[in-house]
C-alpha positions as CSV (number, residue, x, y, z in Angstrom):
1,X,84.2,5.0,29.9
2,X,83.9,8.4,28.0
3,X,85.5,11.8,29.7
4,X,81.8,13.2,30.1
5,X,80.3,10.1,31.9
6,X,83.1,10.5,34.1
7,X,82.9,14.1,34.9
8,X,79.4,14.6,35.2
9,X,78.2,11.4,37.5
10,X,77.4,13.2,40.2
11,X,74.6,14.9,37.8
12,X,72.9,11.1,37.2
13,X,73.2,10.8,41.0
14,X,71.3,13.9,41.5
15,X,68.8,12.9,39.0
16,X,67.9,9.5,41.1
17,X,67.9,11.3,43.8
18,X,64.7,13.2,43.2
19,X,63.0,10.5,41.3
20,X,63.7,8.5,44.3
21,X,62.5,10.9,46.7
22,X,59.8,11.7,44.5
23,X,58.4,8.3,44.1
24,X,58.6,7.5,47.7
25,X,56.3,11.2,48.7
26,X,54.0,10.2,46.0
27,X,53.5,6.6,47.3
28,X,53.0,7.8,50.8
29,X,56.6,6.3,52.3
30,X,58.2,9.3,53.0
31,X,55.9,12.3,55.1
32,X,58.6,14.9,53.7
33,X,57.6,18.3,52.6
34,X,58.5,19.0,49.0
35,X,60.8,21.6,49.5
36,X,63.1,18.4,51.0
37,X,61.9,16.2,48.5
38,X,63.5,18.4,45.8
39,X,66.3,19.3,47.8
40,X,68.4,17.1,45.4
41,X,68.0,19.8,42.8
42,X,68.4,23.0,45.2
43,X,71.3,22.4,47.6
44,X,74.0,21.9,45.0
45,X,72.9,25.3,43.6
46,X,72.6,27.1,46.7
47,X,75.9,25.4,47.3
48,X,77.4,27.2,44.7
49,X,75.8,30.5,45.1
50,X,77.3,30.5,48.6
51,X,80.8,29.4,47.1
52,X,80.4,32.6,44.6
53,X,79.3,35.1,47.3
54,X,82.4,33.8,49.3
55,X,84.9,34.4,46.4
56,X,83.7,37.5,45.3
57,X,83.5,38.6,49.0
58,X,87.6,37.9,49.6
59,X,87.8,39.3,46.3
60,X,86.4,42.6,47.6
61,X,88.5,42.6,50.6
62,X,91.5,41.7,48.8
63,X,90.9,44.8,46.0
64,X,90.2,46.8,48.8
65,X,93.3,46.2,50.9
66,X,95.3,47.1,47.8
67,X,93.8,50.1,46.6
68,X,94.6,51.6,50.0
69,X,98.4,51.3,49.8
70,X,97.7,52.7,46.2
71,X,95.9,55.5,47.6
72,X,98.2,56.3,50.2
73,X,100.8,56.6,47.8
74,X,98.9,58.8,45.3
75,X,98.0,60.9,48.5
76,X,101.8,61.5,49.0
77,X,102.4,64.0,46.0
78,X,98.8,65.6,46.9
79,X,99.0,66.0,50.3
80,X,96.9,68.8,51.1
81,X,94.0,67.6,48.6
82,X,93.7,64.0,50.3
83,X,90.8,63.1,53.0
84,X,92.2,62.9,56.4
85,X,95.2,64.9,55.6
86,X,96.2,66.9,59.3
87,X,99.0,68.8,59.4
């Protein structure tokens, strides 16, 4: 079986999916509103937008934790200049 084929099943899967679905809402089996219908083509995606929002989330937090140790240090050699600085 080619690397492609192998890789990318879950894509033909998808595909029957909706034709499946389709077929059966057009023939009057199924009483499902499109938007479920479709769902085939939607969830993966809005599976992976959620996924990105995640990393880039813990991404944010993990730049953000960072920069204040960097900050504090810079703060050090311009004590009087930094935010918060009490004496």
């Amino acid at each position: 079986m080619r690397e492609d084929l192998k890789t990318f099943w879950w894509a033909g899967l998808l595909a029957l999916l909706t034709i499946s679905f389709a077929a059966l809402r057009l023939l009057g089996v199924v009483g499902w509103p499109w938007l479920w219908v479709l769902s085939p083509l939607w969830v993966p995606a809005g599976l992976m937008v959620l996924l990105l929002a995640i990393a880039f989330a813990a991404g944010a937090v993990v730049i953000s934790l960072k920069g204040k140790g960097r900050r504090r240090e810079r703060c050090w050699a311009l004590l009087p200049l930094c935010k918060g600085y009490r004496e």
